[in-house]
TITI-941027 format. One record per atom (N, C-alpha, C): x, y, z. Coordinates in steps of 0.05 Angstrom, whole numbers, plus 5000, padded with zeros to 4 digits. Example, Ala and Ser with C-alpha at 12.3 -4.5 7.8 and 13.67 -1.06 7.14 Angstrom:
526448865156 524649105156 526449345156 525749555142 527349795143 525850015157 
This chain:
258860882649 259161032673 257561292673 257961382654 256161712643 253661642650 251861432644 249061352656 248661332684 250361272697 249961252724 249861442735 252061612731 252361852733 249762022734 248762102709 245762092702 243862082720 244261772737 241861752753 241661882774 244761832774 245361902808 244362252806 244462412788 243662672792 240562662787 240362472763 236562522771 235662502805 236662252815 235762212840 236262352858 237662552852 238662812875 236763032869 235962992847 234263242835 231363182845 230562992849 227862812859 228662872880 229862832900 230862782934 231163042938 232563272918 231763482933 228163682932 227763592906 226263702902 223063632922 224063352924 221863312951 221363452978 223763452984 224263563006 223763913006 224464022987 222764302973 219264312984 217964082961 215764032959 214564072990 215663893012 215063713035 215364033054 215964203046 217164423073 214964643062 215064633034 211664833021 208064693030 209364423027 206264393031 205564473066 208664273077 207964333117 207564603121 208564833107 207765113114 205265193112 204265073086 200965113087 199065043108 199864773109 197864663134 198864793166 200864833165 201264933189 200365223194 200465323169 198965603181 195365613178 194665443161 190965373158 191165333199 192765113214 192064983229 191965253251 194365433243 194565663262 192065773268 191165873238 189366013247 186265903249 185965633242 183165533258 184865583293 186365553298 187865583336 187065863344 187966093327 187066303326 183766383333 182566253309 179266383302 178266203331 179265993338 177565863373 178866023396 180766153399 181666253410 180766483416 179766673391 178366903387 176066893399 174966603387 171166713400 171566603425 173166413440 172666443468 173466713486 175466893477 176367163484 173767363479 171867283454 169867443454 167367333468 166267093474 165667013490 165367093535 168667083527 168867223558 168467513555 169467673539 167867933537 164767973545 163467813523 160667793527 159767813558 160667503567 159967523595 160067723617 162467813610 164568083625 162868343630 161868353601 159168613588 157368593608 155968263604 153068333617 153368293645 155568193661 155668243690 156168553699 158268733673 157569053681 155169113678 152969053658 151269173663 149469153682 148968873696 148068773723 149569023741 152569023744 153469243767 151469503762 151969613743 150669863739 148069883749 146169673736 143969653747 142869683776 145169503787 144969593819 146469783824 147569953811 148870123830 146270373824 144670383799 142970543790 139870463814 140670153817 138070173839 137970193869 140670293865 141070283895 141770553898 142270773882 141371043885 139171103880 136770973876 134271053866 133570993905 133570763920 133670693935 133970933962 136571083953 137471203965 136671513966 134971593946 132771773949 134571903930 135771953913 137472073901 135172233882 136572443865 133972673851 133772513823 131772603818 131772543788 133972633768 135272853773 137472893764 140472763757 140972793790 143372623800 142372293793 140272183789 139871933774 139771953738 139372123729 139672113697 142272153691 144772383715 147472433707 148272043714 147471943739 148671773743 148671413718 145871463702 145871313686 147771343661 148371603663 149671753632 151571593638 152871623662 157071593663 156871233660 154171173672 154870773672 154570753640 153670853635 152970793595 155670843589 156071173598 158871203574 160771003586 162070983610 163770803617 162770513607 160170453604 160870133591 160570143564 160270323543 160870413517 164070463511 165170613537 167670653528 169270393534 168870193548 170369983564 170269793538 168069703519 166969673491 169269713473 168969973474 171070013447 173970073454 175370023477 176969973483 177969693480 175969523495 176469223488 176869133459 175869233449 175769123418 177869243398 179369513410 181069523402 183769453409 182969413436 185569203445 186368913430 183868803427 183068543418 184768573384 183868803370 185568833339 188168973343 189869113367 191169143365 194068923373 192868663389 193568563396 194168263379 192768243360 191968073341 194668133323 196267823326 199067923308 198768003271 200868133263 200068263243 198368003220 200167773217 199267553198 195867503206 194867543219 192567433224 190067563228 190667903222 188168143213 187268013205 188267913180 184967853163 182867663168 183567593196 182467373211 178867473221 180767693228 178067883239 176668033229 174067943227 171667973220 169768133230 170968333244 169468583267 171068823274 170969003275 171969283287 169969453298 168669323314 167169513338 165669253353 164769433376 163169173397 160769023391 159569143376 157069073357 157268923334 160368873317 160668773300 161568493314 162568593340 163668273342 162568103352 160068163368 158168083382 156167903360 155468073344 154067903313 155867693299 157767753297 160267593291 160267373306 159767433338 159967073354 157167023358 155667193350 152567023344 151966883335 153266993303 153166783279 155266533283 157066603294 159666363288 158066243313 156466203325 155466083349 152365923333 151466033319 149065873313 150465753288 152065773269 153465653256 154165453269 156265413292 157265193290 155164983307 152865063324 150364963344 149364823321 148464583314 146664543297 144264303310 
């Protein structure tokens, strides 16, 4: 009877220990899977940025050629290029810190950029990387 006994705990000790095993390995893959969900998630968010950028700079453009248009001075056209720069410089590093502030804590190290220029090279490369 003592042998059976025996088994019956080995096989509890196997049955649990699987089930151990089976909940460590699903954690792994479940968080690899998170964050490939994450990193596609990211470059389409930086992606629409991109786009977002170069239609402000199209606005600006016209709004810079449509005071040139408007006989405006050489002046009042160099103040007026300053503020479209800094406003789409500042709109830049706002977005991007939105973008890392918003980024849950587990998944910083995801990100591969902290400014507009880093992230931009960042979906250049991850763009001709995955283009082949």
């Amino acid at each position: 009877m003592e042998a059976a006994d025996m088994n019956t705990v080995e096989a509890f000790m196997w049955f649990f220990g699987g089930i151990f095993t089976y909940r460590i390995i699903t954690s792994i893959i479940n968080y690899g899977h998170m964050v490939g969900v994450y990193n596609e998630m990211l470059l389409t968010i930086l992606s629409l940025l991109a786009l977002a950028d170069e239609n402000f700079q199209k606005a600006g453009k016209i709004c810079y050629n449509t005071s040139v248009t408007a006989g405006k001075s050489e002046e009042d056209l160099a103040k007026e290029q300053e503020n479209i720069d800094f406003n789409l410089k500042l709109w830049r590093n706002l977005v991007i810190m939105n973008v890392m502030k918003m980024t849950p804590t587990k998944f910083r190290s995801v990100l591969k950029f902290n400014s507009w220029n880093s992230a931009m090279k960042y979906l250049k490369e991850t763009r001709e990387r995955n283009v082949i």
